[in-house]
C-alpha distance (Angstrom), angle and dihedral (degrees) to the residues before:
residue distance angle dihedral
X1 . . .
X2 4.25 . .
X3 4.24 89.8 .
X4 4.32 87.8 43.8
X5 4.27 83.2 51.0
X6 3.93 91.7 38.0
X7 4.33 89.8 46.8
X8 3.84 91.5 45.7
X9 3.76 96.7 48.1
X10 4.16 85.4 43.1
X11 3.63 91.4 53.8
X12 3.86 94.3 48.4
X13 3.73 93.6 34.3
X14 4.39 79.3 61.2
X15 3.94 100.9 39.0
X16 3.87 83.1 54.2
X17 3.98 90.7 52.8
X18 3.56 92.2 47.2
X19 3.80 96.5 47.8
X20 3.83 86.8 50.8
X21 4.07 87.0 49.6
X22 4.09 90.9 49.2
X23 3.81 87.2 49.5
X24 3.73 95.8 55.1
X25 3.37 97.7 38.8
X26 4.05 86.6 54.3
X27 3.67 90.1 51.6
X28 4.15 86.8 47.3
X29 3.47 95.2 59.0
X30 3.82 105.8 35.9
X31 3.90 80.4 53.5
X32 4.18 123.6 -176.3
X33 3.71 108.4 8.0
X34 3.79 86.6 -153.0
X35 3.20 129.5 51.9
X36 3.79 127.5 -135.2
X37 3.97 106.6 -103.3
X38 3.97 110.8 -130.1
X39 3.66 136.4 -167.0
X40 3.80 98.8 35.4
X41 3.69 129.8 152.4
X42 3.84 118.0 -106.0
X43 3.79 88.4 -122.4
X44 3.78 92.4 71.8
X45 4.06 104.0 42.8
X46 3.76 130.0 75.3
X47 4.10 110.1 -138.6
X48 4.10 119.9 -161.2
X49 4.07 129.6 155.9
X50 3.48 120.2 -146.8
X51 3.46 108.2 -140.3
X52 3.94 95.6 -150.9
X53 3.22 93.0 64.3
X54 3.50 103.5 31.0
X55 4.16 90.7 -128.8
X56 3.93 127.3 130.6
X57 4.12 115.0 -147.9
X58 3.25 136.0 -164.9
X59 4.07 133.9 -159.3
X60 3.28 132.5 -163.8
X61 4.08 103.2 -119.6
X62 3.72 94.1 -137.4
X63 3.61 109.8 32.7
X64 4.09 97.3 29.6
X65 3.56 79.7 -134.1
X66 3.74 118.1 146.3
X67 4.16 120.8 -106.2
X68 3.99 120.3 -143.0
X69 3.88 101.0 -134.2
X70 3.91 133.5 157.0
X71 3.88 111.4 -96.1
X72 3.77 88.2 -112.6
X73 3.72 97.5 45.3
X74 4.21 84.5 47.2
X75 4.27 85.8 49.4
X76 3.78 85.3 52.5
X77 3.75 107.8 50.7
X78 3.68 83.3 40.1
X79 3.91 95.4 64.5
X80 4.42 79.5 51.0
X81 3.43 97.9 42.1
X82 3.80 127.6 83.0
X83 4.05 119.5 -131.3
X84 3.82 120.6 -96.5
């Protein structure tokens, strides 16, 4: 009766692994949800580096969405822009 308990908690103990595998791999593939807005107008993002990491960021003011710039164009609206 122990090795029928110990095989049926084995077998969900794996199903539950592999449903958590399926789920990340789904997430993986389908990738960002939202893409990165482009071509918009300094007036309307929000620049900041993080010194940590040594990255510059920028957010769209509105839609907190983020904006695909050049790390030197980032580094330059950041020196403009306040911090959020």
């Amino acid at each position: 009766m122990k090795k029928l308990l110990n095989w049926a908690i084995f077998i969900i103990l794996v199903a539950a692994a592999f449903a958590l595998g399926m789920r990340a791999y789904q997430g993986l593939k389908e990738g960002d949800p939202e893409p990165w807005l482009e071509e918009v107008p300094a007036s309307q993002t929000n620049c900041y580096t993080l010194a940590d990491a040594g990255q510059c960021l920028c957010q769209h003011v509105e839609t907190g969405r983020r904006v695909a710039l050049a790390y030197e164009e980032c580094i330059a609206r950041a020196t403009n822009s306040p911090r959020p």
